[in-house]
N, C-alpha and C positions, 0 to 999 in steps of 0.2 A: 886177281880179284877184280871184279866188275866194279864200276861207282855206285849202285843199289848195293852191292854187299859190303862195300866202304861205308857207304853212309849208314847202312843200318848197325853195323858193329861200331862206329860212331856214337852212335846213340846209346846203345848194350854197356858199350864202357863206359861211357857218362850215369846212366845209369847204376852200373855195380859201383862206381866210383862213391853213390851214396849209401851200398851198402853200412850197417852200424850206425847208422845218421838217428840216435832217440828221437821218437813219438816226437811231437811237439803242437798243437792242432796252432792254424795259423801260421806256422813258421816254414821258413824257405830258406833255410841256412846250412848247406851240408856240412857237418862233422858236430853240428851243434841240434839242430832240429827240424823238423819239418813233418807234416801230415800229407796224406796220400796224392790232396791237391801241389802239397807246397814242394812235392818230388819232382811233381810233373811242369811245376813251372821252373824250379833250379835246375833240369833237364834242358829245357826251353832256353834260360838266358845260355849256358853252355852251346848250344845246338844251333838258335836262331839267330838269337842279342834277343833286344830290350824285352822283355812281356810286352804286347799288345794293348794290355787294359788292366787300368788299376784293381785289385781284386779286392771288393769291399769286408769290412770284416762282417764274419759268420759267426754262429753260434756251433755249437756239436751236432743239435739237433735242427740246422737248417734245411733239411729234407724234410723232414714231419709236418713242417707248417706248410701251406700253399699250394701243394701240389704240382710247382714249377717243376720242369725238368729245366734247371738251371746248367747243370753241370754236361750234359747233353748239346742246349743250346751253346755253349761257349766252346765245346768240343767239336762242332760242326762249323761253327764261324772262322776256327783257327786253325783246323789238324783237317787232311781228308780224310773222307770215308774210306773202307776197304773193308773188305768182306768177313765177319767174323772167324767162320772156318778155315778160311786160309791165312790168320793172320799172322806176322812173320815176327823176327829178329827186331825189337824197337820199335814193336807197335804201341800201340797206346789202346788198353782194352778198359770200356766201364762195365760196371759191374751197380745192377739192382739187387742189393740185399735183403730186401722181402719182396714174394709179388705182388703187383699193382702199387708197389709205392714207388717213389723216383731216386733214379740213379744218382748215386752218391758216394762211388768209389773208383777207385781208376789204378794201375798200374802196367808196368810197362811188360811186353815178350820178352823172354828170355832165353827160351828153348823151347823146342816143340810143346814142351810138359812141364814148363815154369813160368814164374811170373815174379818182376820183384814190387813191392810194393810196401807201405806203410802204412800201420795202422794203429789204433788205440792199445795202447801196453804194450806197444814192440819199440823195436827199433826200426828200421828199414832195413826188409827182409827179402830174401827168394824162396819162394814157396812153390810149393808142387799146382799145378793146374788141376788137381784131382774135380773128384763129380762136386764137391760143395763150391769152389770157385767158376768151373764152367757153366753149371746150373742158372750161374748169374752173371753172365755176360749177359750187355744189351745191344753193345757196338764196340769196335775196332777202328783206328783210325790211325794215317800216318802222318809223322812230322813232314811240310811242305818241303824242307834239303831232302828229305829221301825221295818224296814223287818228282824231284825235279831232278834230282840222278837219277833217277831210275825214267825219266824222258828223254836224257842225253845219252842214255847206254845206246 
């Protein structure tokens, strides 16, 4: 195995690692809780260390107000860009759930044709990529240990 396919399968098991982890909104606690955000940052202390930035508390419906693409901007300042069609093993895809409103969901590759992720009334799940979850990709992006093995390959 290569260091990008290390690190990406790195991330895939840290990830399924949170399979079953209930709903929780706010929470970042795997075996106990955590929301779609709070996957991708107990990914991150796994993957990285510390979180970057204090993540302030939110409401459910903190996308409906403002108009910010919040979750966007924080996604770009911490995680690269990468192509949405090619995105791989441990990326990190957000997802716009209506058009023209701002993205406010996120989970991670898992196979060509999966994704796992958490949501309101789940648990943390792997779900099929079908046409209602692709439909609503806005971007793709990788954790900075995978671009930086996969610059040393």
């Amino acid at each position: 195995m290569n260091n990008r396919t290390v690190a990406r399968q790195r991330v895939l098991d840290c990830a399924r690692s949170w399979l079953g982890t209930p709903y929780m909104h706010q929470a970042s606690l795997k075996g106990v809780g955590c929301d779609c955000l709070g996957l991708l940052r107990g990914i991150w202390r796994e993957i990285e260390g510390a979180e970057p930035e204090r993540v302030p508390a939110y409401s459910s419906s903190w996308a409906e107000t403002g108009g910010r693409e919040r979750l966007l901007e924080v996604a770009q300042s911490y995680f690269d860009p990468t192509d949405m069609e090619t995105a791989d093993l441990g990326d990190v895809l957000i997802f716009r759930m209506r058009p023209h409103s701002v993205a406010k969901h996120c989970g991670i590759v898992s196979s060509p044709t999966h994704f796992i992720h958490a949501y309101d009334g789940n648990a943390v799940v792997e779900n099929a990529l079908g046409d209602f979850w692709s439909s609503r990709i806005v971007a793709a992006f990788r954790f900075p240990s995978v671009s930086r093995d996969v610059a040393t390959v």
